[in-house]
Short mmCIF file of the C-alpha atoms (twelve columns), coordinates in Angstrom:
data_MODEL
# 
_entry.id   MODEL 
# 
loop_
_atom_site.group_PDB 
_atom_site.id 
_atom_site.type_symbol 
_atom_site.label_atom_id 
_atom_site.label_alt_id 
_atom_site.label_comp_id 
_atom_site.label_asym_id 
_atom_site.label_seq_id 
_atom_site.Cartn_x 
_atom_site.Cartn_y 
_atom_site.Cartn_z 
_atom_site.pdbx_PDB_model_num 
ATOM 1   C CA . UNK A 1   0.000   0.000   0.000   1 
ATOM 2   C CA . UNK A 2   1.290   3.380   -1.098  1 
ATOM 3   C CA . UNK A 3   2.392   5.754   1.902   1 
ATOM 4   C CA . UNK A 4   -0.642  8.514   2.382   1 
ATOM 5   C CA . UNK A 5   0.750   11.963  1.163   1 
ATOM 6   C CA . UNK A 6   0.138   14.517  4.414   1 
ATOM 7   C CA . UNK A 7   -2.583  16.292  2.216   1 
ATOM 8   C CA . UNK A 8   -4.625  13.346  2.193   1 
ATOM 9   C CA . UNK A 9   -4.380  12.810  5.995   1 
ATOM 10  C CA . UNK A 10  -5.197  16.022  6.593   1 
ATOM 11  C CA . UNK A 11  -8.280  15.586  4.866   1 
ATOM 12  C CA . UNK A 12  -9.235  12.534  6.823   1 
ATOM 13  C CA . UNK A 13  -8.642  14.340  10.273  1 
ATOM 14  C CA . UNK A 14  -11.240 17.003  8.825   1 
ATOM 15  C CA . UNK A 15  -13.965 14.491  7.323   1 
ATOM 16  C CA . UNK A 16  -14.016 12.807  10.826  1 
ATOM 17  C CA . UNK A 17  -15.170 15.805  12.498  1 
ATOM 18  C CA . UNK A 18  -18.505 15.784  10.018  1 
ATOM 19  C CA . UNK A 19  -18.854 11.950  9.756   1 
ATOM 20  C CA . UNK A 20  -22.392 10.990  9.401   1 
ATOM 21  C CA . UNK A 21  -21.735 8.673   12.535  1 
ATOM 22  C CA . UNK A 22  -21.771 11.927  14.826  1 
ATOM 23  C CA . UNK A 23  -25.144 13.440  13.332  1 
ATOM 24  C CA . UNK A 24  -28.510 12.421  15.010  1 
ATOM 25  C CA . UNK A 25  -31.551 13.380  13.152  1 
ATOM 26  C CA . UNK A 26  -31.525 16.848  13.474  1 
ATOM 27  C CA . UNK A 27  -28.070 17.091  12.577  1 
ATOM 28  C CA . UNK A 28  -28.850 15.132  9.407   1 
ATOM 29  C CA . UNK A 29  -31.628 17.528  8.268   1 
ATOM 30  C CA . UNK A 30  -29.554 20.536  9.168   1 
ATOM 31  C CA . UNK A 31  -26.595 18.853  7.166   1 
ATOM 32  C CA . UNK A 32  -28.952 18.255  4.349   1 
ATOM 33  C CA . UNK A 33  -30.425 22.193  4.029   1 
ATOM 34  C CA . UNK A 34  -26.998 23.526  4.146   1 
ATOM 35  C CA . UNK A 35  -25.396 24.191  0.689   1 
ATOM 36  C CA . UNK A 36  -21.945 24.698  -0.309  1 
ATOM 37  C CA . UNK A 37  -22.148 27.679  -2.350  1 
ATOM 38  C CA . UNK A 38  -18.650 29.292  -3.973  1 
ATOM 39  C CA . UNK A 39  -16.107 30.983  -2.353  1 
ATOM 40  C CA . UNK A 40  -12.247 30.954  -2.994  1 
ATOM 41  C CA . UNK A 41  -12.090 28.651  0.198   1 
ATOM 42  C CA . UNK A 42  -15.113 26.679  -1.156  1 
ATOM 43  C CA . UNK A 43  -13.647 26.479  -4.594  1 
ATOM 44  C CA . UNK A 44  -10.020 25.615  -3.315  1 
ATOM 45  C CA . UNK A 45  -11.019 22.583  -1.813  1 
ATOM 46  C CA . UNK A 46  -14.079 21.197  -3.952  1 
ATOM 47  C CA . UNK A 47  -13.158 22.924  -7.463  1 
ATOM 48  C CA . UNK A 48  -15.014 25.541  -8.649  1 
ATOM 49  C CA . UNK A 49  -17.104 26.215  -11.761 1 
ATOM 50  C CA . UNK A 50  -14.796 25.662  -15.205 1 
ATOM 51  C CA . UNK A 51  -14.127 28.532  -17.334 1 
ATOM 52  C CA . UNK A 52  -16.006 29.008  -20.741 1 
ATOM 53  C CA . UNK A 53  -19.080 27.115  -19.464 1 
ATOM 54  C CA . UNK A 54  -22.516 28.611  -18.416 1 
ATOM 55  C CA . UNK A 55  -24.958 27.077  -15.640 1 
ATOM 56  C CA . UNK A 56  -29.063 27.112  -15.637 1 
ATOM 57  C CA . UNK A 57  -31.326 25.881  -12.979 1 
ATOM 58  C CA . UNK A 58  -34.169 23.972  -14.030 1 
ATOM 59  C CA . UNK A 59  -36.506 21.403  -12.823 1 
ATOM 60  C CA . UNK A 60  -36.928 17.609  -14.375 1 
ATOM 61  C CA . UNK A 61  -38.959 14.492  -13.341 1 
ATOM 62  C CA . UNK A 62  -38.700 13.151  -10.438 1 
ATOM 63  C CA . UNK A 63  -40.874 9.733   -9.667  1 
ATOM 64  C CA . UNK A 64  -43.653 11.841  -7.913  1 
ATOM 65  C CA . UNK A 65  -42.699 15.814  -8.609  1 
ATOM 66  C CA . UNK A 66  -40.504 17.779  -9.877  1 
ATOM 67  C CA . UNK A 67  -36.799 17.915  -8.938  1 
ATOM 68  C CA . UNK A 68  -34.221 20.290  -8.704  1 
ATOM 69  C CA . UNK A 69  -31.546 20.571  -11.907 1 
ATOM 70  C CA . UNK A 70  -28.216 22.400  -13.078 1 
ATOM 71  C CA . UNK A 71  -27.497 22.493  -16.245 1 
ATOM 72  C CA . UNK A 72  -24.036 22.719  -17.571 1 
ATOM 73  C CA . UNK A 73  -23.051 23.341  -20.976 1 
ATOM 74  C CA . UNK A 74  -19.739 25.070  -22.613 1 
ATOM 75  C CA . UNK A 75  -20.211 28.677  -23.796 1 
ATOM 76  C CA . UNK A 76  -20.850 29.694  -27.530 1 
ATOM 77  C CA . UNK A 77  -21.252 25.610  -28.373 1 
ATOM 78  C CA . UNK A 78  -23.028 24.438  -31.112 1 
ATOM 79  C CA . UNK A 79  -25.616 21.591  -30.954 1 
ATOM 80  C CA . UNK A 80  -26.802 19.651  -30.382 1 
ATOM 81  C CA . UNK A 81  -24.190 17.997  -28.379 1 
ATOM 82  C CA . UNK A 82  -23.611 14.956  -26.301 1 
ATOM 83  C CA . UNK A 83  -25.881 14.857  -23.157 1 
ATOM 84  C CA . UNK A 84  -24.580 13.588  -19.789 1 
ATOM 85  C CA . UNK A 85  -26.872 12.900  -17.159 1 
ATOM 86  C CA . UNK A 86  -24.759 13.146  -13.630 1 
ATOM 87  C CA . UNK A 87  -26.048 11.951  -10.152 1 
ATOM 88  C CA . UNK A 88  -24.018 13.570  -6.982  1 
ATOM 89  C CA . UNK A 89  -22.622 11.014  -4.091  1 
ATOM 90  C CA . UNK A 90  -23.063 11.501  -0.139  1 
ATOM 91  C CA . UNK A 91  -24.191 7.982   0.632   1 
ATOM 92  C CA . UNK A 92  -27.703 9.012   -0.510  1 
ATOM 93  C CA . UNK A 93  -27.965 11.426  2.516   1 
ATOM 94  C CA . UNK A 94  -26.647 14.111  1.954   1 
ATOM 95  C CA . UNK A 95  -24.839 16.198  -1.098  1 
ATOM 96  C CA . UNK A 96  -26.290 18.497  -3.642  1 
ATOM 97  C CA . UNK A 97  -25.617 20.310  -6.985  1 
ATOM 98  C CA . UNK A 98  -22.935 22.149  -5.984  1 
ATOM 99  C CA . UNK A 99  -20.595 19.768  -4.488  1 
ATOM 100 C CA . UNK A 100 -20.158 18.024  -8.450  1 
ATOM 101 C CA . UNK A 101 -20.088 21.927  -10.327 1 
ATOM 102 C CA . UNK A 102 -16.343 20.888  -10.503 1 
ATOM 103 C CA . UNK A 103 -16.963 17.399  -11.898 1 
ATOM 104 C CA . UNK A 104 -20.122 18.796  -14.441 1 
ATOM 105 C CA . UNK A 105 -18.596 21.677  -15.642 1 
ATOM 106 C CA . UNK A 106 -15.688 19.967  -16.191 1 
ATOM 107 C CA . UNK A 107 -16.733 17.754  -18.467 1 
ATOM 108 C CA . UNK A 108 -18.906 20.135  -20.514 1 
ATOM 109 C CA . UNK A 109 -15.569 22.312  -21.008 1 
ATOM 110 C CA . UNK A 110 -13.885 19.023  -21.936 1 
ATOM 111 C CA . UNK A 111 -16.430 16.980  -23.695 1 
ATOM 112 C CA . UNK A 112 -18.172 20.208  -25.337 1 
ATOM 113 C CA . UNK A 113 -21.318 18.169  -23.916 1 
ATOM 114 C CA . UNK A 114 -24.307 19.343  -22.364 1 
ATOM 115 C CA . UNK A 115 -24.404 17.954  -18.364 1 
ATOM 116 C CA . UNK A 116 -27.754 17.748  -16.325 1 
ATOM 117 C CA . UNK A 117 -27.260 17.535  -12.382 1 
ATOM 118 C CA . UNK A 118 -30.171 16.330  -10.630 1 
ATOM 119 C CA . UNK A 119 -30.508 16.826  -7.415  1 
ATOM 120 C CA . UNK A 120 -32.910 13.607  -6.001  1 
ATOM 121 C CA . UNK A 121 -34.411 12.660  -2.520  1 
ATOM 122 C CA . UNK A 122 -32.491 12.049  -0.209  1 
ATOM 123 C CA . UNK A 123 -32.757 9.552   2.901   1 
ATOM 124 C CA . UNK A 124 -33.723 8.879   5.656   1 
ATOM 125 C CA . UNK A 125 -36.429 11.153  4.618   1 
ATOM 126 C CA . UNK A 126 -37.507 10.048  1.806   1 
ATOM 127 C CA . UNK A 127 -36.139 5.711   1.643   1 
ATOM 128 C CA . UNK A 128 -34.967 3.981   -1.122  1 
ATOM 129 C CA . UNK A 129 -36.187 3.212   -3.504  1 
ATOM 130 C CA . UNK A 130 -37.093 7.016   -3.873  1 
ATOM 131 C CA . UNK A 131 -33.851 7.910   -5.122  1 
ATOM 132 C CA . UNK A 132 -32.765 5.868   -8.011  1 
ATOM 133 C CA . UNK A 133 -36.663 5.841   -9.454  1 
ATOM 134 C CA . UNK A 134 -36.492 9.958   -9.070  1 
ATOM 135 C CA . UNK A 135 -32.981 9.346   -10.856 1 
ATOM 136 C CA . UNK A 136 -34.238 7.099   -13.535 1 
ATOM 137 C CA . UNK A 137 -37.715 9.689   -13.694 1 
ATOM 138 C CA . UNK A 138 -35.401 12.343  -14.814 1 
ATOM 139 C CA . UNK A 139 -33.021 10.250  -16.650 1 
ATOM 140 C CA . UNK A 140 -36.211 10.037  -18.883 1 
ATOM 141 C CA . UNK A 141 -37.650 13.310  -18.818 1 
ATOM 142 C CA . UNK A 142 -33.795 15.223  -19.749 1 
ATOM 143 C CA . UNK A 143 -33.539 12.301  -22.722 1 
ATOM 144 C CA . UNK A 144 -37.259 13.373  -24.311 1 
ATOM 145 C CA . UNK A 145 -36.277 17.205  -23.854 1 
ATOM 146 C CA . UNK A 146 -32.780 17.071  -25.154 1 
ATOM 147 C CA . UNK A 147 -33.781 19.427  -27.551 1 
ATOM 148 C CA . UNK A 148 -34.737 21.994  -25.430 1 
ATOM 149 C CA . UNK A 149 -31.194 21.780  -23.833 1 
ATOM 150 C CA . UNK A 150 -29.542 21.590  -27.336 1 
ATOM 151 C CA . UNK A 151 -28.485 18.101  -26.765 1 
ATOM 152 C CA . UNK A 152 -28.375 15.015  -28.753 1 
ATOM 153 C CA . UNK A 153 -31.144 12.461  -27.735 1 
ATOM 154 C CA . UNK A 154 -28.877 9.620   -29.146 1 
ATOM 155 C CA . UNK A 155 -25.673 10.240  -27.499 1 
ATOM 156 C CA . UNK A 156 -26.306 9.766   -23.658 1 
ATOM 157 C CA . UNK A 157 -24.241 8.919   -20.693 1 
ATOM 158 C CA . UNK A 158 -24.300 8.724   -17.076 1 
ATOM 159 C CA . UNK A 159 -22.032 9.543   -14.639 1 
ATOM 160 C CA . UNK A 160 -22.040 9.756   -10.875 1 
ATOM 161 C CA . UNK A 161 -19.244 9.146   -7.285  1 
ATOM 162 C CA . UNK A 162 -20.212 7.281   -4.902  1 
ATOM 163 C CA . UNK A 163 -23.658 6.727   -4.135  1 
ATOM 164 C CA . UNK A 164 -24.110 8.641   -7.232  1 
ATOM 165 C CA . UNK A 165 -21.694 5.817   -8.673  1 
ATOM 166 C CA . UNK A 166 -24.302 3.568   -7.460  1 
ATOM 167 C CA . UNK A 167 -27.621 5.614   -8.259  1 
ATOM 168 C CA . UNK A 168 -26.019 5.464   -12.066 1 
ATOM 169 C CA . UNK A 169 -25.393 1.743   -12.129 1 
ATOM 170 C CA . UNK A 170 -28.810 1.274   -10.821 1 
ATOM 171 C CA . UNK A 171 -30.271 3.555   -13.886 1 
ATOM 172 C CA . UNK A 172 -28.559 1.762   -16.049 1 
ATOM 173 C CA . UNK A 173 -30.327 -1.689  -15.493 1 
ATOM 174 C CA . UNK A 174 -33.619 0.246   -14.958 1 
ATOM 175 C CA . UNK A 175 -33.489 1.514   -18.665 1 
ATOM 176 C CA . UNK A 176 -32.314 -2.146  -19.836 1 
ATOM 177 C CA . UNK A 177 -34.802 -3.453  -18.216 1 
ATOM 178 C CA . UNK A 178 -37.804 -1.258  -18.730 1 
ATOM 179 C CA . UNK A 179 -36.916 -0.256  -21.997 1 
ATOM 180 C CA . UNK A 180 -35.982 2.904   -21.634 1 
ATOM 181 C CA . UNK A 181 -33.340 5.489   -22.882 1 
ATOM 182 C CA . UNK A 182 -30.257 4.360   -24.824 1 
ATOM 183 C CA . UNK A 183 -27.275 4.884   -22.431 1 
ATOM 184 C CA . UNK A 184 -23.963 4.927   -24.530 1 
ATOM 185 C CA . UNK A 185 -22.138 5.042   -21.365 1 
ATOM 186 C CA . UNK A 186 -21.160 4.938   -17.552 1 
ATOM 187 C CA . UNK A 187 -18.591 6.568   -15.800 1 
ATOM 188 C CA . UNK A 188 -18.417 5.186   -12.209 1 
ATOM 189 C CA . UNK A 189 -16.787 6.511   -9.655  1 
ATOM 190 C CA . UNK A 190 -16.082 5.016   -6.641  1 
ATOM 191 C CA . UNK A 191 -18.787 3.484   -6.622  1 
ATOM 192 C CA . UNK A 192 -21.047 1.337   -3.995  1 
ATOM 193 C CA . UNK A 193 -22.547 -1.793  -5.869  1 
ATOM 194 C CA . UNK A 194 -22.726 -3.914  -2.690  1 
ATOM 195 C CA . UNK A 195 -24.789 -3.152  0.387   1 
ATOM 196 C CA . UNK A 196 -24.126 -6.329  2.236   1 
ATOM 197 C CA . UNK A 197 -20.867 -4.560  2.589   1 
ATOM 198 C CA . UNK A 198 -19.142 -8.439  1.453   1 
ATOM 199 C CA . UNK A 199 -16.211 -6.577  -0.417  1 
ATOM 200 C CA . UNK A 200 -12.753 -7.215  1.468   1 
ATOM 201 C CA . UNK A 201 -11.603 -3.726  1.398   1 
ATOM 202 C CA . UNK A 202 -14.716 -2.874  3.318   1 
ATOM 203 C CA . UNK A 203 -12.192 -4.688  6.516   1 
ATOM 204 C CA . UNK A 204 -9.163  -3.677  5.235   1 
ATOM 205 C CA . UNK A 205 -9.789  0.104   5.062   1 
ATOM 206 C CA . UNK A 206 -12.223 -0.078  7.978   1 
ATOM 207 C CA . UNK A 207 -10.516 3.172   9.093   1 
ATOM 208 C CA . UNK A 208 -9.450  4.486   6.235   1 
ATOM 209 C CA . UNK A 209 -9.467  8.215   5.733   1 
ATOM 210 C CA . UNK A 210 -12.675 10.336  4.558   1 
ATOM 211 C CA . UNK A 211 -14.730 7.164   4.456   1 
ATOM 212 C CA . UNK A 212 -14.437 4.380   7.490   1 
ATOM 213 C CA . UNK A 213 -16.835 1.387   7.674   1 
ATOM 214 C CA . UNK A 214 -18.591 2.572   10.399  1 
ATOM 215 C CA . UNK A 215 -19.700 5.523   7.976   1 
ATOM 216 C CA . UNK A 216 -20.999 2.505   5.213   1 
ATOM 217 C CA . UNK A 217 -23.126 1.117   7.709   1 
ATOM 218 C CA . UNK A 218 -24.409 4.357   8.812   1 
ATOM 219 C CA . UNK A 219 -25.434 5.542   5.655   1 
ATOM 220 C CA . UNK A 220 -26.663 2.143   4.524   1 
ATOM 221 C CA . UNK A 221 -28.747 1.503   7.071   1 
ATOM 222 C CA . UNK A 222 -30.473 5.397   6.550   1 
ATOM 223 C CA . UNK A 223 -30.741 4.613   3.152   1 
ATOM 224 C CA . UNK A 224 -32.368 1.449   3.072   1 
ATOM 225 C CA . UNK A 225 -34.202 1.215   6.682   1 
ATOM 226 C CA . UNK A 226 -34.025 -2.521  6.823   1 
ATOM 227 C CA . UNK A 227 -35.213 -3.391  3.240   1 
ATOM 228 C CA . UNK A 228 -33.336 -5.731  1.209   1 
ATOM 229 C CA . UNK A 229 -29.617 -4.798  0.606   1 
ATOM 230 C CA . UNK A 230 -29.541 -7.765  -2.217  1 
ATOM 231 C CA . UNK A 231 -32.123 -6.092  -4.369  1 
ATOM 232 C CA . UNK A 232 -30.143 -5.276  -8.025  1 
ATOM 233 C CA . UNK A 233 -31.630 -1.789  -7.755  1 
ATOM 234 C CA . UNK A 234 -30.083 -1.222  -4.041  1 
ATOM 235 C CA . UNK A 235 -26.723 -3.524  -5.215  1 
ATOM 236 C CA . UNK A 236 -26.071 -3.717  -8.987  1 
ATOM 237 C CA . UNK A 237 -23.746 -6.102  -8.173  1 
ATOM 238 C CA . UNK A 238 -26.397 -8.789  -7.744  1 
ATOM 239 C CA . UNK A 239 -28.446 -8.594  -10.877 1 
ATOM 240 C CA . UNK A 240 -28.865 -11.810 -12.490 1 
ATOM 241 C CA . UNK A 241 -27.981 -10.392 -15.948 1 
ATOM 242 C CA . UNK A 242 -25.419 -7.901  -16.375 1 
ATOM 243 C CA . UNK A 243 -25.434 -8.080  -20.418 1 
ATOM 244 C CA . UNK A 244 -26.881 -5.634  -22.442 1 
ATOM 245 C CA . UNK A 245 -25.316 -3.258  -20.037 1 
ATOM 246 C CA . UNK A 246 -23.334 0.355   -21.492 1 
ATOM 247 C CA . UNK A 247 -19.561 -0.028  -21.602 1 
ATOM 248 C CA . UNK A 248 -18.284 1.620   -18.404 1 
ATOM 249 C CA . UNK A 249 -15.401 3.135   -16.986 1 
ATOM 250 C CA . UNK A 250 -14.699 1.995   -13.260 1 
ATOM 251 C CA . UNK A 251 -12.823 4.549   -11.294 1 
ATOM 252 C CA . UNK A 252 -11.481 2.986   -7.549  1 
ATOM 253 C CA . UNK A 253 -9.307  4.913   -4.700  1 
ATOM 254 C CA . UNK A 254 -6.854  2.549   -3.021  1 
ATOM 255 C CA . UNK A 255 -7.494  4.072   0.453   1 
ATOM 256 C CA . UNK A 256 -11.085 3.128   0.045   1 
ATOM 257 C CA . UNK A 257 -13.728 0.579   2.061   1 
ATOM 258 C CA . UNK A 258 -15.612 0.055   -1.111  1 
ATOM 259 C CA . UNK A 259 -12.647 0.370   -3.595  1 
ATOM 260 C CA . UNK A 260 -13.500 -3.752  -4.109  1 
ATOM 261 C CA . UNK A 261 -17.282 -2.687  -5.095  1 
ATOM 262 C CA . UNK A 262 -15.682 -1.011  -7.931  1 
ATOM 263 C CA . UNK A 263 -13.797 -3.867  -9.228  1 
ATOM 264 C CA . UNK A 264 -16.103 -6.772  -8.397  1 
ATOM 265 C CA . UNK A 265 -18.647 -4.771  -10.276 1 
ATOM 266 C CA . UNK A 266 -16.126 -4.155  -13.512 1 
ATOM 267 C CA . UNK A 267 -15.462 -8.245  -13.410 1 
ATOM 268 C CA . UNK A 268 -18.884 -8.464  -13.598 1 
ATOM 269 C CA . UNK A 269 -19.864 -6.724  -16.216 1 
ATOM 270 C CA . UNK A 270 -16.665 -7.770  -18.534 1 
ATOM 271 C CA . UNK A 271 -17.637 -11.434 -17.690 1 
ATOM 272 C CA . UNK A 272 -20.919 -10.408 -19.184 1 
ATOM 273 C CA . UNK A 273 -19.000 -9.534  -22.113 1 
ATOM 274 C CA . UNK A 274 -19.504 -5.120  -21.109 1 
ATOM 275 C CA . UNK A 275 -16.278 -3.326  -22.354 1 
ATOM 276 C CA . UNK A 276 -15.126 -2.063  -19.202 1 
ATOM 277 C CA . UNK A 277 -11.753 0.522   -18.385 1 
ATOM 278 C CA . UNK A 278 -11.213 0.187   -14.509 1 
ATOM 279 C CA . UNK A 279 -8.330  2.187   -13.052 1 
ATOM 280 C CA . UNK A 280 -7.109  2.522   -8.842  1 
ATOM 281 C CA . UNK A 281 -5.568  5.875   -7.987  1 
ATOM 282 C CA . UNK A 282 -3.003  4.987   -5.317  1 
ATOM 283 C CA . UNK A 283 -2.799  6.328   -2.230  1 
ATOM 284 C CA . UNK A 284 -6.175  8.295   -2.712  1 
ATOM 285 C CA . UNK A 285 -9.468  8.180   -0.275  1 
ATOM 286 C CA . UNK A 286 -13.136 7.573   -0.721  1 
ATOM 287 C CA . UNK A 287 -13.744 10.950  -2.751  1 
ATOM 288 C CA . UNK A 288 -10.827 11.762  -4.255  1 
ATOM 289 C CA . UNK A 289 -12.514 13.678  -7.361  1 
ATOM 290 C CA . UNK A 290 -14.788 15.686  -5.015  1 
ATOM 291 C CA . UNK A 291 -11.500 17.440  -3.270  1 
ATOM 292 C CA . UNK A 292 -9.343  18.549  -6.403  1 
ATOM 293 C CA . UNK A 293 -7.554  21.114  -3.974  1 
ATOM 294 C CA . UNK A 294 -6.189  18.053  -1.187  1 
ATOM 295 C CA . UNK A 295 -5.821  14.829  -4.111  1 
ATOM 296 C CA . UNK A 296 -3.203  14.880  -6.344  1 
ATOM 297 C CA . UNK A 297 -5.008  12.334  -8.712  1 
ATOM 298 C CA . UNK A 298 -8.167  14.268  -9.438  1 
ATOM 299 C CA . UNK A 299 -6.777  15.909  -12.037 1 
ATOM 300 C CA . UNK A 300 -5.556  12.970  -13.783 1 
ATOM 301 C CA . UNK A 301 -9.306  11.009  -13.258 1 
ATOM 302 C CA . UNK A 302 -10.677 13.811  -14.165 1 
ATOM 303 C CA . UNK A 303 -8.725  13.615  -17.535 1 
ATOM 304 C CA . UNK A 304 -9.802  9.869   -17.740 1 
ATOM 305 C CA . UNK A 305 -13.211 10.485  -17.447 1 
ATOM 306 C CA . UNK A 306 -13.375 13.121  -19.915 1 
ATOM 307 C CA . UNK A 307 -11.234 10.781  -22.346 1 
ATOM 308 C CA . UNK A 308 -13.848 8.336   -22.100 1 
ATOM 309 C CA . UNK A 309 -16.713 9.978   -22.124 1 
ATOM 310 C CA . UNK A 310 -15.652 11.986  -25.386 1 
ATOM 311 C CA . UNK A 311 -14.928 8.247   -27.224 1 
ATOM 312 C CA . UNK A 312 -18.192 6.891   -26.434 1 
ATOM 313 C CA . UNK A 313 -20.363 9.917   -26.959 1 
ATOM 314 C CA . UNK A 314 -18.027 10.113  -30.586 1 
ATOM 315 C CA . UNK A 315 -16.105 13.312  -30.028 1 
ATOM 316 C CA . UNK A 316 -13.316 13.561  -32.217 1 
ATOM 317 C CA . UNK A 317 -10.992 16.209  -30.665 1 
ATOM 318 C CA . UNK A 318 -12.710 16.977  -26.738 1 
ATOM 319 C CA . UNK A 319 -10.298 20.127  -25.436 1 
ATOM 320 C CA . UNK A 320 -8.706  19.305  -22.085 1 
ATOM 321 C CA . UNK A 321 -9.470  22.637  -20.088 1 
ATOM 322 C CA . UNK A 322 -9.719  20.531  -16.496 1 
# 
């Protein structure tokens, strides 16, 4: 295991003192109203908003409403361009739209694409499986009005870290399943795929920095209340089938308790015959992308998933401006 650089530990003494372990109810709901906002301390730490691209708040879909939406696209582009679909991580608790303005206006500078945060229910509040059916809900409502955002209805990915990793795994198999949108791609970061909390880095980074295993539990258990972790829409990682599935990319942090999700899931979907890229940063946390100004590597994933995203959505020359 790669020594951890003193930026990274520094970071993991700070994410202890906010871990969802120490919140009781009222600290979750107070956790969950607060937003990030920009600042040059804000921006220094989480990344800020990418030159050259514009944002707009709209609403999309959700399962039973309408849901709150950012949407990112570079400025002066032509369409219509590829459409990217991006659901944010905090262990379906907590997070919001602009904790992943780094990571979505990132890849419209990069891409030239046009990405759509949503911003879906979060537990304990509101259970699964309210989030990934909002998430597939406006999966299907941004596809049929791609137009109106001066995308392409035909060149669609999704992307998400974390339990966004998961929420876009999950979406995935919806639309296979329920015949919905064509997804050209996944970029998954980090992500969780197994709720039973089975993978072996889930002991061996038990106290890892950023994310322990106490903090899994915690978060699974307020996501899923005692349903059924084995469910393919709670844990992609147990769907019967995983053909049929869009090639992915598979992004893992060594330093992680559910780096293994990550790479259990890629084996999965390559044994299913899924072209799948899969790449551990070494010596990074749980995270990593969402704290550009403390992790060397986000840059560099960053990079990756723009690469990726711009071969599968057919760009032929995306400009690296991350």
């Amino acid at each position: 295991m790669a020594r951890t650089d003193l930026r990274v530990r520094l970071l993991g003494l700070l994410s202890r003192r906010f871990s969802i372990t120490r919140l009781d109810a009222e600290g979750i709901a107070e956790a969950q109203a607060r937003h990030l906002g920009h600042n040059r301390v804000v921006d220094f730490v989480f990344g800020g908003v990418a030159p050259g691209t514009e944002q707009q708040e709209v609403e999309v879909a959700g399962q039973v409403g309408r849901l709150p939406a950012r949407v990112h696209r570079p400025v002066g582009a032509e369409g219509p361009l590829p459409l990217v679909v991006d659901f944010h991580g905090g262990g379906w608790v907590v997070g919001d739209l602009d904790g992943v303005d780094w990571h979505c206006s990132s890849v419209a500078a990069a891409v030239g694409a046009v990405v759509v945060s949503v911003d879906y229910r979060l537990a304990p509040g509101h259970r699964w499986p309210a989030g990934p059916e909002d998430c597939y809900a406006a999966l299907c409502d941004v596809v049929a009005r791609a137009a109106e955002f001066g995308a392409d209805p035909d060149r669609v990915a999704v992307m998400g870290d974390s339990a966004g990793g998961n929420l876009s795994a999950v979406v995935t198999l919806m639309a296979r399943d329920r015949g919905g949108p064509r997804i050209a791609f996944q970029g998954l970061v980090y992500p969780a795929t197994d709720l039973t909390l089975s993978s072996p880095s889930i002991d061996e980074n038990a106290d890892a920095p950023v994310l322990t295993r106490a903090d899994c539990v915690a978060f699974r258990d307020l996501y899923l209340g005692g349903q059924d972790p084995r469910d393919p829409y709670v844990s992609p990682l147990f769907a019967a089938d995983h053909t049929g599935l869009p090639p992915a990319l598979v992004q893992v942090a060594e330093l992680d308790p559910i780096r293994d999700d990550g790479l259990r899931y890629a084996a999965a979907l390559r044994a299913a015959g899924v072209p799948v890229r899969t790449t551990t940063y070494v010596g990074m946390p749980h995270g990593y992308l969402s704290f550009p100004g403390f992790c060397r590597s986000a840059p560099q994933a960053m990079a990756e998933l723009c690469a990726e995203l711009a071969l599968h959505l057919r760009v032929e020359a995306p400009e690296a401006r991350t």
